[in-house]
LUMLOKE-939785 format. One line per 4 residues: their letters; for each residue y, x, z of N, C-alpha, C, O. Coordinates in steps of 0.05 Angstrom, whole numbers, always signed. Example, Ala and Ser with C-alpha at 12.3 -4.5 7.8 and 13.67 -1.06 7.14 Angstrom:
residues 2
AS	-114:+264:+156:-90:+246:+156:-66:+264:+156:-66:+285:+169 ~ -45:+257:+142:-21:+273:+143:+1:+258:+157:+23:+268:+161
end
This chain:
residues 223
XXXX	+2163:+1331:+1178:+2192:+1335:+1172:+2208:+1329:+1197:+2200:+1312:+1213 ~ +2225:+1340:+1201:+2237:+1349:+1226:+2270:+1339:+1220:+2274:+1329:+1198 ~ +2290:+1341:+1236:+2320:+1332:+1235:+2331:+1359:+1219:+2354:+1360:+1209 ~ +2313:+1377:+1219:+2329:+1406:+1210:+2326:+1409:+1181:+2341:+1424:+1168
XXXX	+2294:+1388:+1165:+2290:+1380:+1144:+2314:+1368:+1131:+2328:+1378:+1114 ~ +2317:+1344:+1143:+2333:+1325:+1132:+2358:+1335:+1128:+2371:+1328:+1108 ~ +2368:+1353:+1145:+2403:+1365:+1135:+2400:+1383:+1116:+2417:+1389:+1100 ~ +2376:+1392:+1118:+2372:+1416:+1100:+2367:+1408:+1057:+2370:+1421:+1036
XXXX	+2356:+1374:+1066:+2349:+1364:+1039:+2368:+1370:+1017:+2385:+1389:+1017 ~ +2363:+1354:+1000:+2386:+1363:+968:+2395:+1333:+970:+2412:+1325:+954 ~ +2385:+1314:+990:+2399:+1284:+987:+2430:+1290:+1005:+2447:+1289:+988 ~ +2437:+1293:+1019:+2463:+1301:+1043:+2473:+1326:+1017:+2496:+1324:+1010
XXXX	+2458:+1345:+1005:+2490:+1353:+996:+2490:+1333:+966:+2513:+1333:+958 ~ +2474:+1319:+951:+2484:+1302:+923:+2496:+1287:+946:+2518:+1290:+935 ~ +2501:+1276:+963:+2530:+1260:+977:+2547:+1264:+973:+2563:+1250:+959 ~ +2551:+1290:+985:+2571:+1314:+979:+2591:+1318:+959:+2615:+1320:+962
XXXX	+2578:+1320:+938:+2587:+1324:+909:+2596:+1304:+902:+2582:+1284:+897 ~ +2624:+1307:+900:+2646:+1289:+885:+2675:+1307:+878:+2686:+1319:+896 ~ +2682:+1308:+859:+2707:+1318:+855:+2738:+1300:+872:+2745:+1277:+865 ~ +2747:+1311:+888:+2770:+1305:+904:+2796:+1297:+889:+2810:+1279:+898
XXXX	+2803:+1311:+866:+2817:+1309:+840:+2819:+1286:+831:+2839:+1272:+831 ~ +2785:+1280:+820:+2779:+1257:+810:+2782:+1229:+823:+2782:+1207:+813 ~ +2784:+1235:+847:+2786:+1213:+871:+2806:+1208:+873:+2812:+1184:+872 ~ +2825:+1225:+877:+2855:+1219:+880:+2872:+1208:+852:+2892:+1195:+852
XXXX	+2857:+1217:+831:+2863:+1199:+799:+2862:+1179:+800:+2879:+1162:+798 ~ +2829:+1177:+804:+2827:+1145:+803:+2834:+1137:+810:+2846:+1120:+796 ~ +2839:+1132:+848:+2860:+1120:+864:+2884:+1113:+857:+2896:+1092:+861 ~ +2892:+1133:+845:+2923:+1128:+842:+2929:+1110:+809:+2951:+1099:+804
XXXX	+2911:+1111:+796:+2922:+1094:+773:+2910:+1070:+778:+2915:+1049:+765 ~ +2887:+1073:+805:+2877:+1045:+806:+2908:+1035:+824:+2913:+1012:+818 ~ +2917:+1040:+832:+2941:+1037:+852:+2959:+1021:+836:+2963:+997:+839 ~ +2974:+1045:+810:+2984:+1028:+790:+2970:+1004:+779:+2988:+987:+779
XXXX	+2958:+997:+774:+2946:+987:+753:+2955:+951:+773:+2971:+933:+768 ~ +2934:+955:+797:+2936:+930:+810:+2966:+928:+817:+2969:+903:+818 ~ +2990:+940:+822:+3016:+932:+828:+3026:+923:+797:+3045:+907:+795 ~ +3014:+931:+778:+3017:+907:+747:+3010:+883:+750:+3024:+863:+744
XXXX	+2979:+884:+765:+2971:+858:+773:+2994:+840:+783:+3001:+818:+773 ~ +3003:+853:+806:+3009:+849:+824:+3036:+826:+815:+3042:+802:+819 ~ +3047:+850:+800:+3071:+830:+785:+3063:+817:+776:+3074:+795:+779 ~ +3040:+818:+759:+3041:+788:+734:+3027:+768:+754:+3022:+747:+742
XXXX	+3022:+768:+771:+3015:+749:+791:+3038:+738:+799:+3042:+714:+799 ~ +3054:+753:+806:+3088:+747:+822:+3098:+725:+795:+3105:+702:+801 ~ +3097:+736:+765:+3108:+726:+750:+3099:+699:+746:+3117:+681:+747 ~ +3076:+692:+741:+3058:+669:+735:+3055:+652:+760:+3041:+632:+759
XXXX	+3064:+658:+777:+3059:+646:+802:+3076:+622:+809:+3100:+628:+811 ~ +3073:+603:+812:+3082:+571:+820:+3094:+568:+832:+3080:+581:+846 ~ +3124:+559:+854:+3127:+540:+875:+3115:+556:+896:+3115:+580:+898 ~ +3101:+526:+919:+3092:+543:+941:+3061:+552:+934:+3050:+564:+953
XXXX	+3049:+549:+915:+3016:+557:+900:+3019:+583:+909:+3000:+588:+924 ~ +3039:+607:+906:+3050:+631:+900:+3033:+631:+929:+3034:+613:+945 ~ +3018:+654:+932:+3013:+669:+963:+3015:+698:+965:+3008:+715:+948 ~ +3026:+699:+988:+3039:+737:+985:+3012:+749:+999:+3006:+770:+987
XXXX	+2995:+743:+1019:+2979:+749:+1015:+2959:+751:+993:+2958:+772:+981 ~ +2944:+734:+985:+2934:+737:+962:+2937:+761:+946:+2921:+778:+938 ~ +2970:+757:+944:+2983:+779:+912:+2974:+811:+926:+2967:+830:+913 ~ +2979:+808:+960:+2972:+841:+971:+2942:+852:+956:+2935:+868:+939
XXXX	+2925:+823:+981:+2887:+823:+970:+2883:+837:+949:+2871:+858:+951 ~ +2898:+823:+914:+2900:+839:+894:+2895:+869:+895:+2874:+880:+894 ~ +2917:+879:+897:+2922:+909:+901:+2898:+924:+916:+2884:+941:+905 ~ +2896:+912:+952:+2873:+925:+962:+2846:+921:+946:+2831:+941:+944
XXXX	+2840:+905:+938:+2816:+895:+928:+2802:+911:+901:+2778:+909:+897 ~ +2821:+928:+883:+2822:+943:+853:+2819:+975:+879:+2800:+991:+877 ~ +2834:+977:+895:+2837:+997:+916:+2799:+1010:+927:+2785:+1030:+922 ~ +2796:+988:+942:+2767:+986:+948:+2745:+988:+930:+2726:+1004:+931
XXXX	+2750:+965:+905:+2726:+966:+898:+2729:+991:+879:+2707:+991:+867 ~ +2747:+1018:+868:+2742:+1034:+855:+2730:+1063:+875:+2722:+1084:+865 ~ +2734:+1056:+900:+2729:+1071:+918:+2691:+1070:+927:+2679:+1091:+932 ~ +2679:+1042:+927:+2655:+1032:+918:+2644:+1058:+900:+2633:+1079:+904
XXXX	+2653:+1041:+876:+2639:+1050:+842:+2641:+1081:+851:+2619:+1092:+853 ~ +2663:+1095:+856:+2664:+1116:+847:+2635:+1133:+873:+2626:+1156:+870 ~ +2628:+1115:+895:+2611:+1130:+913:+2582:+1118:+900:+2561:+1129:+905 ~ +2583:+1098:+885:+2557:+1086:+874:+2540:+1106:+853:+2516:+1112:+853
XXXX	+2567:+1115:+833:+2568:+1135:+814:+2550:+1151:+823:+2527:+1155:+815 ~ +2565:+1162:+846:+2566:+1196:+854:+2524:+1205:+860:+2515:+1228:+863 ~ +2510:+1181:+861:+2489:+1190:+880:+2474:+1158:+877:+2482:+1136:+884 ~ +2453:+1165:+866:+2427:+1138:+860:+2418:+1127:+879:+2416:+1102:+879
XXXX	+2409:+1144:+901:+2396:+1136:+923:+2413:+1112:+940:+2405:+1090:+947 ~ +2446:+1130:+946:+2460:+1112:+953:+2479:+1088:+940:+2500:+1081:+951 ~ +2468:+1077:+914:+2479:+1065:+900:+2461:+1035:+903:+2472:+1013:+901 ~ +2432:+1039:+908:+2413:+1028:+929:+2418:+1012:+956:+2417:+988:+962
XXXX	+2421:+1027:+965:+2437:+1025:+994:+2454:+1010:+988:+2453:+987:+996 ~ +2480:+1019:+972:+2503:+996:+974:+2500:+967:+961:+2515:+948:+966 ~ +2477:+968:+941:+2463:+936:+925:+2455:+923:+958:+2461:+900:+963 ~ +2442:+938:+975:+2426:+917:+988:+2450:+911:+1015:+2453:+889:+1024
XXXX	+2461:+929:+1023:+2488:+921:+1039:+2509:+898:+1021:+2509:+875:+1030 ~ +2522:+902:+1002:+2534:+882:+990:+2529:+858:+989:+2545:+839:+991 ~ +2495:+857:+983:+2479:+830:+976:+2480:+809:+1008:+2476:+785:+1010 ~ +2486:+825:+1026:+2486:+808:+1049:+2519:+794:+1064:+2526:+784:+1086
XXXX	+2528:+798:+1043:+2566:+796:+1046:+2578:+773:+1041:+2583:+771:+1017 ~ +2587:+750:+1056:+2597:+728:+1041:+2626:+721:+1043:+2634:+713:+1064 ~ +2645:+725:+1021:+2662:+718:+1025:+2668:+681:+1018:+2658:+667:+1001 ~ +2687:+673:+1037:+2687:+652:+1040:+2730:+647:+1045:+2744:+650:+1065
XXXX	+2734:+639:+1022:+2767:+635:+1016:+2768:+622:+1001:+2755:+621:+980 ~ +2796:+599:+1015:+2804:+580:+995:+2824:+589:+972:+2845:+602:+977 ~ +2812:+582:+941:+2826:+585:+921:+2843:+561:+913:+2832:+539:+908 ~ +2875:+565:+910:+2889:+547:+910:+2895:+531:+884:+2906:+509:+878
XXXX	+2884:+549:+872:+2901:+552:+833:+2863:+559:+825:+2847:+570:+840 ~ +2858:+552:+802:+2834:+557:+787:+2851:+584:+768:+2841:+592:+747 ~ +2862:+589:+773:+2883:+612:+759:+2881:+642:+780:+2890:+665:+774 ~ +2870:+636:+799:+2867:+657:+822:+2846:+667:+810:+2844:+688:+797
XXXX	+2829:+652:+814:+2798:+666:+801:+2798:+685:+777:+2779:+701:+777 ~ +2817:+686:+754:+2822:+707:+733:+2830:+725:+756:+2810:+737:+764 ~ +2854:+731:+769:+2862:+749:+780:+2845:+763:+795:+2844:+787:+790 ~ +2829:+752:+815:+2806:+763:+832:+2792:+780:+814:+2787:+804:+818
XXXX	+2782:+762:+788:+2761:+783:+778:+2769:+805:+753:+2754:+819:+740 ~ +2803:+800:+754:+2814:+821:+738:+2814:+850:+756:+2810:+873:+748 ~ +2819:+841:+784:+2824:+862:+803:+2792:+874:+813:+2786:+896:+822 ~ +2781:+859:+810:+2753:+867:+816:+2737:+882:+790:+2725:+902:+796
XXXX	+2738:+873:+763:+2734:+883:+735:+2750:+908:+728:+2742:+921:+709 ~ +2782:+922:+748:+2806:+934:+744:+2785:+966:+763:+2788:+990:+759 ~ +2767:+953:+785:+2766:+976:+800:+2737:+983:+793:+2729:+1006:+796 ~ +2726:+969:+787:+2699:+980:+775:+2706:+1003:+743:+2703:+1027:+743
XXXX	+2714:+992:+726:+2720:+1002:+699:+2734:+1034:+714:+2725:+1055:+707 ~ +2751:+1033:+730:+2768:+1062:+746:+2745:+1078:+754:+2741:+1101:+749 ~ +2726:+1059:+771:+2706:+1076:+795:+2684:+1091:+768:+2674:+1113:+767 ~ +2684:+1071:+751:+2656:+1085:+731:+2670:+1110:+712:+2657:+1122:+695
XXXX	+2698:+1116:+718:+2713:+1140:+689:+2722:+1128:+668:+2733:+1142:+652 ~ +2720:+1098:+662:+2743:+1091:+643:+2768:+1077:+644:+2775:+1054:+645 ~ +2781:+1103:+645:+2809:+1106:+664:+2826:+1088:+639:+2843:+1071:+645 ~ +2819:+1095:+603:+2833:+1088:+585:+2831:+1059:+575:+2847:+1047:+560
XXXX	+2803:+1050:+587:+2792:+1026:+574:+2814:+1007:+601:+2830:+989:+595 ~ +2810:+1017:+628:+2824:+994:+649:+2855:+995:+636:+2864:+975:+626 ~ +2867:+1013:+636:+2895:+1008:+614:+2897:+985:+602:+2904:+961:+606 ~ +2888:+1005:+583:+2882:+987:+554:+2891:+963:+563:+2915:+955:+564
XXXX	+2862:+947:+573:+2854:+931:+574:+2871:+911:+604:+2866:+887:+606 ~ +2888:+924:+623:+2896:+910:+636:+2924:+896:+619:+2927:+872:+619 ~ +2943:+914:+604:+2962:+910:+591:+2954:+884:+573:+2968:+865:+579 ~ +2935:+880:+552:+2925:+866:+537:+2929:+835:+555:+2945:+817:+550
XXXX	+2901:+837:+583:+2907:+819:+596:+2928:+794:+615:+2926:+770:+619 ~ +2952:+821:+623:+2979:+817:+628:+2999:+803:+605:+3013:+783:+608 ~ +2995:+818:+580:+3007:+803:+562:+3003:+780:+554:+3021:+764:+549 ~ +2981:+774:+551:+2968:+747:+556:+2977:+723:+564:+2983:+702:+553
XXXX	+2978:+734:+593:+2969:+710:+616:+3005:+702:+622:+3010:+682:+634 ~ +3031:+724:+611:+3052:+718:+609:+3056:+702:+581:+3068:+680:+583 ~ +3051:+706:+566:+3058:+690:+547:+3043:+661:+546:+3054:+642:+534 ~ +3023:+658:+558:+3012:+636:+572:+3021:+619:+587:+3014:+596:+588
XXXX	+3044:+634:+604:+3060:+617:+631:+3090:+612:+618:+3105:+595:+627 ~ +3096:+630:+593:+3124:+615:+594:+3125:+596:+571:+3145:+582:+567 ~ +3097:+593:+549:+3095:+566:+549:+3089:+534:+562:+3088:+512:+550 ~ +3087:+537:+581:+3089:+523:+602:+3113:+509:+603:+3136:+517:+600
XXXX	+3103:+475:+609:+3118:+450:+602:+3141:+446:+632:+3135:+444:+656 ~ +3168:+445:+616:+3187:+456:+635:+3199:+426:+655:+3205:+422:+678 ~ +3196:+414:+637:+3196:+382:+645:+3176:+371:+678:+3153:+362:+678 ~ +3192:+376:+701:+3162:+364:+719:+3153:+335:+724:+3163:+314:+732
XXXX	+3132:+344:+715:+3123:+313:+724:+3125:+301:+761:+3125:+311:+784 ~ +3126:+278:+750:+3136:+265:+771:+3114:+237:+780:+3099:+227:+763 ~ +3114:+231:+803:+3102:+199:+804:+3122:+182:+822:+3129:+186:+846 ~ +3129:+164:+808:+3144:+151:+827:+3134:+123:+834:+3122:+110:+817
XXXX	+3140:+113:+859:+3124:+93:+872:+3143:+77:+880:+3158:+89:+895 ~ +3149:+47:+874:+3171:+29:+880:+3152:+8:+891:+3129:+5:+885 ~ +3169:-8:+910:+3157:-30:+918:+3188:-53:+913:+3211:-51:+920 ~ +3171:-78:+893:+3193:-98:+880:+3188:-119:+899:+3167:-120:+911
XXXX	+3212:-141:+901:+3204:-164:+904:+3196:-186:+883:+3183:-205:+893 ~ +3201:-189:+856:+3192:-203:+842:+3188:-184:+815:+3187:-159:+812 ~ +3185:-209:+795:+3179:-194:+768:+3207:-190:+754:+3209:-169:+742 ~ +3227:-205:+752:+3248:-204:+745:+3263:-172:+749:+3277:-163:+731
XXXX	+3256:-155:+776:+3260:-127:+783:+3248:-110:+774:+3258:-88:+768 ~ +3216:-120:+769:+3206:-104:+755:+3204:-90:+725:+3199:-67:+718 ~ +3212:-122:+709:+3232:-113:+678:+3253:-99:+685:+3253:-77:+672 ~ +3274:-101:+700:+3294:-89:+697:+3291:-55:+702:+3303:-37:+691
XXXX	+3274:-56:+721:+3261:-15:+721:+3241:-5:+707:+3235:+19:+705 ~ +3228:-23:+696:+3215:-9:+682:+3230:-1:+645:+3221:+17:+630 ~ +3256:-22:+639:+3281:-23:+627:+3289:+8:+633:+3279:+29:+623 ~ +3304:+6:+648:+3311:+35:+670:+3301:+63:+657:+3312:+82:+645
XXXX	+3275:+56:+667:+3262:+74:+663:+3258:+87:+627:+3264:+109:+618 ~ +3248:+66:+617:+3253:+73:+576:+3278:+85:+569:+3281:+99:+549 ~ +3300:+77:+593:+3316:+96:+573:+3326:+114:+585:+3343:+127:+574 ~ +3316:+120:+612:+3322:+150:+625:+3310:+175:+630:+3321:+195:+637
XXXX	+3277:+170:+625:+3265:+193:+624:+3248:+192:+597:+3245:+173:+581 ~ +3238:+220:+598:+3223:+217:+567:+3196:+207:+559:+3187:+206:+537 ~ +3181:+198:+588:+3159:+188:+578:+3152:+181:+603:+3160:+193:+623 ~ +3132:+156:+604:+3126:+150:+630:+3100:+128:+616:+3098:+117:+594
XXXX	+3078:+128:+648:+3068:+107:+647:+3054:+99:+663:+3039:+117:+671 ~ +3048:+67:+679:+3045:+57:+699:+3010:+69:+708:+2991:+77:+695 ~ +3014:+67:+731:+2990:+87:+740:+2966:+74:+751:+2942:+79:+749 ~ +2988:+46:+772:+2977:+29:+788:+2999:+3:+791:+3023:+6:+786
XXXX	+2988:-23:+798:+3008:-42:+802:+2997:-50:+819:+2973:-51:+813 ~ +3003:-61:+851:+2985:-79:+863:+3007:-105:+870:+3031:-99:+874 ~ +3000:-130:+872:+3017:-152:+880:+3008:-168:+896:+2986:-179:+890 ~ +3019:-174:+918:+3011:-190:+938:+3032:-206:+953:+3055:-203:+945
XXXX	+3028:-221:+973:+3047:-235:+985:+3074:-217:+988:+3096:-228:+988 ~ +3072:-202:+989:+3098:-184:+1003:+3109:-173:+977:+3125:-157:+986 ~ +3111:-171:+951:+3119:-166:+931:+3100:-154:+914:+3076:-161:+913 ~ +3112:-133:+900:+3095:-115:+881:+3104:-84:+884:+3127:-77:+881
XXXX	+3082:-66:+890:+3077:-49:+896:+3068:-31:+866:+3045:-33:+855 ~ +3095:-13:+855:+3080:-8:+828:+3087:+35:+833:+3104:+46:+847 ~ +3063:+48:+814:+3064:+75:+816:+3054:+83:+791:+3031:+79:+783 ~ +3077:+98:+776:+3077:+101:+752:+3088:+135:+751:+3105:+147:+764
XXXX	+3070:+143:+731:+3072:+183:+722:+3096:+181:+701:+3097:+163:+685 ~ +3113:+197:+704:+3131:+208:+689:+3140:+231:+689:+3135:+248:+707 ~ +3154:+236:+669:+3179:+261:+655:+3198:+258:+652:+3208:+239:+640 ~ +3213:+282:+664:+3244:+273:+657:+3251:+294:+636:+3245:+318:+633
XXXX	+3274:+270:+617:+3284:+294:+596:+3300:+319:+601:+3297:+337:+584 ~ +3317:+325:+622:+3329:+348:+632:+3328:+356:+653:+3343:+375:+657 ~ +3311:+346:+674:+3306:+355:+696:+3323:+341:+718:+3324:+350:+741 ~ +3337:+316:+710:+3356:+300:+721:+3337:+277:+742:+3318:+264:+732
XXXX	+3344:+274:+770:+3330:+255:+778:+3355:+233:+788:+3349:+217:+805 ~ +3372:+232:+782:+3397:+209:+781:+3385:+185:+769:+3401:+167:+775 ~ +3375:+179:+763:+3362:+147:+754:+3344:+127:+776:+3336:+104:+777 ~ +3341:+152:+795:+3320:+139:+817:+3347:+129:+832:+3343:+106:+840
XXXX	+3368:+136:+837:+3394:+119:+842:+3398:+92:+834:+3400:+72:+848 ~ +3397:+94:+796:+3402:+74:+795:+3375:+45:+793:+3374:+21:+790 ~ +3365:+58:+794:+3331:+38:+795:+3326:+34:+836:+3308:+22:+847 ~ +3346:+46:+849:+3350:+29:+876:+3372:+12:+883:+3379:+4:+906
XXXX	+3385:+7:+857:+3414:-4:+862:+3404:-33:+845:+3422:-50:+844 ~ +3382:-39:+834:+3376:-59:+817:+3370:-82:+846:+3367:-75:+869 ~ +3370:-107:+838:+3369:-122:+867:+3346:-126:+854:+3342:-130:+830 ~ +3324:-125:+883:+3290:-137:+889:+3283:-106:+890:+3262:-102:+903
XXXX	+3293:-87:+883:+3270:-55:+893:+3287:-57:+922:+3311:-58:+926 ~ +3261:-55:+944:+3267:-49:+967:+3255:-24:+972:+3253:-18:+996 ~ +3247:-7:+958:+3246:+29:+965:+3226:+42:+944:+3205:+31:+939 ~ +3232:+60:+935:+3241:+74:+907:+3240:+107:+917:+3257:+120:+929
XXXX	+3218:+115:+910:+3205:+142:+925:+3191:+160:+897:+3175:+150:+880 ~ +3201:+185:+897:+3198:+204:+870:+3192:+226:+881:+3207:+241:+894 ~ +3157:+231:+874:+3145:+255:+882:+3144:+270:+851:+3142:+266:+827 ~ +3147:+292:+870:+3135:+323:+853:+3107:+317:+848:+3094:+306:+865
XXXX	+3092:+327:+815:+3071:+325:+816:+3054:+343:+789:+3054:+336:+765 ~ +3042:+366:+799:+3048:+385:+781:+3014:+378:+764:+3000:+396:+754 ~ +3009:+352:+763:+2991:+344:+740:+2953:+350:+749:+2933:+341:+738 ~ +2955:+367:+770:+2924:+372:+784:+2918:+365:+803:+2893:+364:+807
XXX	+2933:+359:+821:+2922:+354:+845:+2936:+318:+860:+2960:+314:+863 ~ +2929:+312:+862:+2946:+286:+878:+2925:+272:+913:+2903:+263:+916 ~ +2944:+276:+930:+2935:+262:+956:+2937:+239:+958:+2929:+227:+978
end
């Protein structure tokens, strides 16, 4: 077999064979589909958690991988080829949110279902998912938690804020106390009832708190 064999085979033209139509369909509702993503990512998205990269990745990622499927489809031999190229690929990215990982593999599940011809099932089924994962986020507890960390000089200060505290936010409770020569060092989780942080005013105006510090703390992660 010769180079004049090999162009001449029936493998180079089943390459060949793909409908252009079909390519440009799929593309393009894969296009739509991930800028749905795209929003309900925008929507559900946190503070600084939110990454605008990321939300792009989305989009390219449903983009690519239906562009994949649809060449995997097209031709056995080279569907081969792309298992043993893939298998040597490592992606390596920090996920910030355990909430990313649905999205990745919605966008990744969004371009396969396109690349294989079920153009009705990725619909369907992205809408389903979107609706979801919104009604998921706007039950979401509106109240932020908080940790706040005071350092007292006696105990006498310490009744009086932790007083303070019972009747200004809606729930709280001590996290850590440490006491030593130099006073007491206390860090306690809370909620506030309206989103008001005016009480950390008055729990620094009590005499013995010498500093009275109120972090953001959105319940997963703490440094």
């Amino acid at each position: 077999m010769n180079f004049n064999d090999i162009f001449k085979s029936s493998f180079l033209e089943s390459v060949s064979e793909f409908s252009v139509i079909d390519t440009f369909l799929g593309l393009a509702v894969a296009l739509v589909i991930s800028l749905y993503i795209f929003m309900i990512y925008k929507k559900t998205g946190t503070g600084v958690m939110y990454s605008e990269s990321f939300a792009l990745t989305l989009v390219g990622l449903s983009l690519v991988t239906t562009l994949v499927i649809m060449a995997v489809t097209s031709n056995v031999v080279l569907s081969l080829g792309m298992v043993g190229a893939l298998s040597i690929v490592r992606f390596r990215a920090a996920i910030k949110e355990p909430v990313e990982i649905v999205f990745l593999f919605w966008a990744l599940a969004t371009g396969i279902v396109i690349g294989a011809g079920m153009i009705p099932l990725a619909i369907i089924g992205s809408v389903i998912i979107g609706v979801i994962l919104l009604l998921f986020a706007n039950r979401r507890i509106h109240n932020t938690p908080y940790i706040l960390v005071l350092s007292l000089r006696d105990e006498k200060s310490e009744e009086t804020v932790l007083h303070i505290l019972k009747q200004a936010v809606e729930q709280y409770i001590v996290k850590s106390k440490t006491v030593n020569t130099a006073g007491i060092e206390l860090t306690a989780e809370l909620r506030t009832k309206d989103a008001t942080t005016a009480f950390i005013n008055r729990i620094y105006d009590v005499p013995g708190v010498e500093n009275a510090t109120l972090v953001s703390y959105n319940g997963e992660y703490m440094s």
